[in-house]
N, C-alpha and C positions, 0 to 999 in steps of 0.2 A: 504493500500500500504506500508506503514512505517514497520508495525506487520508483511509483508512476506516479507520483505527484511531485516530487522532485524533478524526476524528467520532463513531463508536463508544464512547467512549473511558468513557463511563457504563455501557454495556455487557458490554465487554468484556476490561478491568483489573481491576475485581472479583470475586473471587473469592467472595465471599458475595453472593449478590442477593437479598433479602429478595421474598419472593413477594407482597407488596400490590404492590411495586412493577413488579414482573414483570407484574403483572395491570393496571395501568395504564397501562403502554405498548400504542399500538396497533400492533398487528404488522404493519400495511402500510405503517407508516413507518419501519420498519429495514428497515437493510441486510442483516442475517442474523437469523434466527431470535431470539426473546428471551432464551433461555438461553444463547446463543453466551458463550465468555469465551476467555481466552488460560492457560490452565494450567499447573503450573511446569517443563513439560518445553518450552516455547515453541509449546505445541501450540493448535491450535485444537481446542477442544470443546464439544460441540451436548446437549443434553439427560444433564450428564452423563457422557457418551460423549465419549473422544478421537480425534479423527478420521482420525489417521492409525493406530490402532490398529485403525479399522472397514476402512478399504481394506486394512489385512496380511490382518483374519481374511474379510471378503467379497467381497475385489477389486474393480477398478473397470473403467469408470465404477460408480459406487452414489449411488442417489441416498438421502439422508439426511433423515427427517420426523423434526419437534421436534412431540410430542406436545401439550407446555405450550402452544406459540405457538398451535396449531389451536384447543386448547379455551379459550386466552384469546381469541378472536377471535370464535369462538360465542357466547362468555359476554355480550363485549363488543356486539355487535349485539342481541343478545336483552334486556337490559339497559338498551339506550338505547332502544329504543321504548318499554319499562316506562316511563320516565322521562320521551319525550316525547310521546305519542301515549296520546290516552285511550278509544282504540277500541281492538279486538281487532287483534292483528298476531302474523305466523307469516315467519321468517325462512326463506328456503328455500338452502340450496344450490346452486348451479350445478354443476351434477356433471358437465358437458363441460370443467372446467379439470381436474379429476382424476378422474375415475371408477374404485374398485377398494373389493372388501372392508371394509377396515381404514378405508379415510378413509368411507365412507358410513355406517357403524356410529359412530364416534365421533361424527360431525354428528349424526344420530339420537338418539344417546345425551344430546346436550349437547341436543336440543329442537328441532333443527331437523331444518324439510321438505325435499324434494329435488326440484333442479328437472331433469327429464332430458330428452334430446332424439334417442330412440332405444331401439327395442326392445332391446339389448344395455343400455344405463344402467340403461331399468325392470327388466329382470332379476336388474342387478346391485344394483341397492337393493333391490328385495324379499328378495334370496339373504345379506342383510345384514342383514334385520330392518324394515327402514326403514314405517312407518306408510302402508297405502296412502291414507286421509285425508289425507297428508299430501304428495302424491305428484303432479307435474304434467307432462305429459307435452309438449314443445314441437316445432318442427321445420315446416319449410317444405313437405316432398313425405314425408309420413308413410305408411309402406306399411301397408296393408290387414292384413297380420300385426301387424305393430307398434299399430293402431288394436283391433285382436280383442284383445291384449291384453291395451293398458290397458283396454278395456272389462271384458273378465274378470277384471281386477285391482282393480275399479272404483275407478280412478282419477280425475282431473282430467284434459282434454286440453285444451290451449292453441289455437284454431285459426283458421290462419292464412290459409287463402283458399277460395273456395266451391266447389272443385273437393272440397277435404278435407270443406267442411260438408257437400255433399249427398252423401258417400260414407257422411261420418257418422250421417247420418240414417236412412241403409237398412239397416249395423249395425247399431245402436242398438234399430231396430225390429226388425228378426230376431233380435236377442239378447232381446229381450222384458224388458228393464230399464232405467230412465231411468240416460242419459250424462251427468255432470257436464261441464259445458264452459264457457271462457272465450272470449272474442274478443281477438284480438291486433289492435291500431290502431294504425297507421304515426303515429307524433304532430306530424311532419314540424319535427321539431327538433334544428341543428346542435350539433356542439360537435367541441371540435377534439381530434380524435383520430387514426388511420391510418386512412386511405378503407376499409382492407380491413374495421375493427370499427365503423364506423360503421354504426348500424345504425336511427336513431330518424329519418334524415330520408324524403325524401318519395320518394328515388330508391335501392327498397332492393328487396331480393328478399321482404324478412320482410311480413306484417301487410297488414290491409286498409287501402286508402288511404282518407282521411276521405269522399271522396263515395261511399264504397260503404258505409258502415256503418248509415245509413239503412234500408235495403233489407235489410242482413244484419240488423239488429234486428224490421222487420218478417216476414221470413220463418221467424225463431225464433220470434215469436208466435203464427205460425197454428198452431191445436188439434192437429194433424195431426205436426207438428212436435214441440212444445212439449210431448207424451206422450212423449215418447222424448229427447230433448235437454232438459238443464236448464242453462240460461243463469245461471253465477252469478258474471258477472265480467268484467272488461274487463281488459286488459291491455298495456304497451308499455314499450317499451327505449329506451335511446338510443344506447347502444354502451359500450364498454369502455376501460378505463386512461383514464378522465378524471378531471381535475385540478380543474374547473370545478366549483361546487355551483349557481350557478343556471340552469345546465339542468336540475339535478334537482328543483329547486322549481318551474320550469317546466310539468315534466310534469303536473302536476295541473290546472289550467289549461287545457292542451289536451285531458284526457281526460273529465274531471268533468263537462261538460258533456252527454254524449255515454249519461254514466251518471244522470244525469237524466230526458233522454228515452226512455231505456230502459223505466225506471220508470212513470214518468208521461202517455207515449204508447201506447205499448208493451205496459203488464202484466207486465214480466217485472221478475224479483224478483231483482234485483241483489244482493248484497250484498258482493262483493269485490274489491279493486281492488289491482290488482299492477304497479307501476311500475320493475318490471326489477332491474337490477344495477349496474356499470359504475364504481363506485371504482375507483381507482386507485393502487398500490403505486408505492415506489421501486425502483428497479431501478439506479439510481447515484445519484452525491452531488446532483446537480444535479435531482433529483426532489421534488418538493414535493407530494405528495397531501396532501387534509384524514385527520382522522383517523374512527376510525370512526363518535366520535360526535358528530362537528361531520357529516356526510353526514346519519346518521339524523335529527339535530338538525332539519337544513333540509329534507329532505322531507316529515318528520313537520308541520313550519309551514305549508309548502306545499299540502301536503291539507289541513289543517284552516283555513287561510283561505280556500280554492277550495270547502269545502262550506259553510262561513259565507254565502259571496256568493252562492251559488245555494241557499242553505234546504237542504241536505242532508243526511241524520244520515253519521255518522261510519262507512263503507267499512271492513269487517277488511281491514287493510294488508299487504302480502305487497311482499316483495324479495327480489330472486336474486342477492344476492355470490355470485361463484366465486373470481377471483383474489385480493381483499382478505382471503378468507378462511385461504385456502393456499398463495397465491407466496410471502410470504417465510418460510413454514411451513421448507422444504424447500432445500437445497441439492447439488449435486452434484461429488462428487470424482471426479478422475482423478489417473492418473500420466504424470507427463509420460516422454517418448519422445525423439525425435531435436530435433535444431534443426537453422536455415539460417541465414544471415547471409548479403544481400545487399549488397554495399559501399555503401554511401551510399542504401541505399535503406530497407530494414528488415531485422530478426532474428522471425525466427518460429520458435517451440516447437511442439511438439506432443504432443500429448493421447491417449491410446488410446479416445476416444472423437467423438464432434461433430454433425453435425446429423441421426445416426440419434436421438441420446438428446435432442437440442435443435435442431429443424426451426425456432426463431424467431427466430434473425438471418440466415438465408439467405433464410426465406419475409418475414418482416417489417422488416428490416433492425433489428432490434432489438438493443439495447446491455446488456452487464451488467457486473459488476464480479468480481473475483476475489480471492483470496488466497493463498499456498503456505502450506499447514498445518500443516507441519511444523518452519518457523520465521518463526512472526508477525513477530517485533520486529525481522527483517533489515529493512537499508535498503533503501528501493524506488528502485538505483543503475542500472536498466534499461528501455531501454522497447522492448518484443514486439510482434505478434503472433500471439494463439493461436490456433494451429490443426488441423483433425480428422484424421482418419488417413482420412477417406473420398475416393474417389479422384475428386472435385471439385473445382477450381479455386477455388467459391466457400464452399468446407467451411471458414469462420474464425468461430470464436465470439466472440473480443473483441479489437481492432484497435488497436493503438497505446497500451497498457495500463503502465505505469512498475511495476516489479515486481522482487525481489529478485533478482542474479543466476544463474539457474536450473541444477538440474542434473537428467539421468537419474532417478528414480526419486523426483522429488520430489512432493508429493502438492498438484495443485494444485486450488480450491473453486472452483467459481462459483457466485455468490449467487443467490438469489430464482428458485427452476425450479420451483418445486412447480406452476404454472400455466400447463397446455395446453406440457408440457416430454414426460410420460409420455405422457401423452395423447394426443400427436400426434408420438408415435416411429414409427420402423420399422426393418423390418428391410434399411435402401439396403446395397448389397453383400453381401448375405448375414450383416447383423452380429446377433450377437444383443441382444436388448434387456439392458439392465441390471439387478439386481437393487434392492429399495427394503427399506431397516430404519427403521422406530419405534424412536426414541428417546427414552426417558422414564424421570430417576431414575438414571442411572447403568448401564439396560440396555435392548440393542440385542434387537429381535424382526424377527425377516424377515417383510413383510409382503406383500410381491410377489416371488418368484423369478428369479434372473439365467436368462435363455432360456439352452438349450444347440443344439448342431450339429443334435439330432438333433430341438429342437423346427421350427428353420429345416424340416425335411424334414416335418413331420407331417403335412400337407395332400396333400403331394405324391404323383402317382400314376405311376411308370413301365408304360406299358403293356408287354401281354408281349411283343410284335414289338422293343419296343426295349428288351428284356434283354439283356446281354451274356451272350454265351455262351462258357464259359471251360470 
């Protein structure tokens, strides 16, 4: 507790945060939201908003978005390519870190595209406004619904092996209007991240492997094809929460070439190149990601010295932030519950919430950091673990954590959830999901609704053999 608020300490002591300055912090390298500060009731408050004031009136778990930190971080990506890149470039969203209403409207709003990966995302960014121009549709086993569509939506589709291309191409032609489409190429480049998000090397489920792209370039050019499919792009990842930048310089290098041939073999009129996402947030003290415009910086360099070396004009740039966008957008309160204290082993608290509202330290063994909100400046004279109320063995959100002596009803934060936290909740045990408020200015908007008992049931069908009969 001492060690984030010390570090913090520019943050979150200040009481007045002039807004240049707010706007030149990049929000993936705090620990809490940018508005975060400590308030004179020892409270923590977010956009504004005092946060044990938001769990009296919304209850918890609640997960908590700072308005300011989303659209500075938009601002901030959309800005640095201005700055370094003299081609056309379109920031896209990753909208599998959060997908819902309110966040796909504000990225919209602020200029950015959306990158989705799923009939339910494209639905939800259209039902939000979001630019179908602007719209990219990705995913490894894309269903036939979902491909009808984005065609009907006429979107962009990302695609990623020839079972999807030649499925696309018999749509396409029965819809009687040319598909906009990209190729996704496996770039077959490490970087060290968790096996599970690595997704750029050569042993992956994503993207065509380089000896097949050949052949997928030439069978987009035949007439036959090339009526109905418009090839206008290449595209590839490398995976996510990387700390590294020259893999992201890398990628151009192994993909540029490939967009060459395209061109100049081929016939096909390339003009877009989209080199993924994959920054990387702090998520504890010990976390060092670049900022946002030290990333842009170097891949912006990267494509334009890999089109130098092979005579190529300047590629409109596209990149898919999700979490750099929106993890430390957002934090998550609970109240804490019971404890244990094992003699000589450890003390564990608990939470009225865990890995229904936060699946990624059980699924990914993933670390975060926390705080009790309701008094900052206690000394951190304890060390826990916090753990969920689900009836799991391995339900512990954060393991060995030094934190003020805790009590019943105290209201305690976990930082940086805004990414693949909601998004990949459920309902284990029959829990219901949590509520989400916008905070911005001093006032809270509900932006997603706490589920109730009787959403748990809404799907569910008793047949009538198994009515009870009273």
């Amino acid at each position: 507790m001492t060690t984030v608020l010390s570090d913090l300490s520019h943050q979150l002591v200040s009481s007045q945060i002039d807004q240049a300055v707010l706007n030149s912090l990049s929000p993936n390298q705090q620990l809490l939201p940018i508005t975060a500060k400590i308030n004179q009731a020892d409270h923590l408050e977010i956009g504004g908003c005092d946060v044990v004031e938001l769990v009296k009136r919304y209850g918890s778990p609640l997960y908590i978005l700072d308005e300011a930190s989303l659209r500075s971080a938009c601002g901030q990506y959309r800005q640095a390519f201005t700055k370094y890149y003299d081609g056309q470039a379109l920031v896209l969203y990753a909208s599998k870190a959060w997908s819902c209403l309110a966040i796909c409207a504000i990225v919209s709003a602020e200029g950015l595209g959306l990158d989705v990966v799923s009939g339910g995302e494209l639905y939800t960014a259209l039902k939000a406004g979001a630019n179908p121009e602007q719209l990219y549709l990705h995913g490894n086993n894309k269903g036939i619904d979902e491909l009808e569509l984005a065609i009907e939506a006429n979107i962009t589709i990302v695609v990623d092996n020839w079972y999807e291309l030649k499925t696309l191409a018999q749509l396409a032609k029965a819809h009687q209007s040319p598909t906009k489409v990209m190729l996704r190429i496996t770039p077959g480049i490490e970087c060290h991240t968790h096996e599970y998000i690595r997704t750029g090397h050569l042993d992956s489920k994503f993207g065509f492997d380089p000896n097949h792209v050949e052949a997928v370039l030439a069978f987009l050019a035949q007439p036959e094809v090339s009526a109905h499919l418009d090839c206008i792009g290449l595209h590839a990842h490398i995976g996510s929460q990387i700390f590294e930048l020259q893999p992201h310089r890398d990628i151009a290098q192994a993909i540029l070439p490939w967009f060459k041939l395209a061109q100049e073999k081929y016939g096909l009129n390339l003009s877009e190149l989209n080199i993924g996402g994959g920054l990387g947030i702090r998520y504890t003290e010990s976390d060092d990601p670049p900022s946002i415009d030290d990333w842009v910086k170097t891949v912006c360099e990267g494509v334009s010295q890999a089109c130098a070396e092979i005579g190529l004009a300047l590629p409109k740039l596209l990149c898919e932030p999700g979490r750099s966008l929106v993890g430390t957008t957002c934090v998550t309160a609970y109240t804490i519950g019971s404890s244990k204290t094992v003699p000589d082993i450890r003390t564990y608290i608990t939470v009225d919430g865990g890995m229904s509202d936060n699946p990624r330290p059980i699924t990914y063994q993933s670390l975060y950091r926390t705080v009790i909100a309701n008094r900052l400046s206690a000394p951190a004279d304890q060390l826990v673990t916090v753990a969920g109320k689900h009836c799991e063995s391995g339900d512990i959100l954060i393991k060995d954590v030094q934190l003020p002596t805790t009590e019943p009803g105290d209201v305690l934060v976990v930082l940086g959830t805004g990414a693949y936290n909601y998004s990949m909740a459920s309902n284990y045990n029959r829990i219901p999901r949590p509520a989400t408020v916008l905070v911005q200015d001093g006032e809270a908007t509900t932006i997603i609704k706490r589920e109730t008992y009787s959403d748990l049931l809404r799907q569910d069908i008793l047949p009538e053999r198994l009515t009870p009969q009273h």
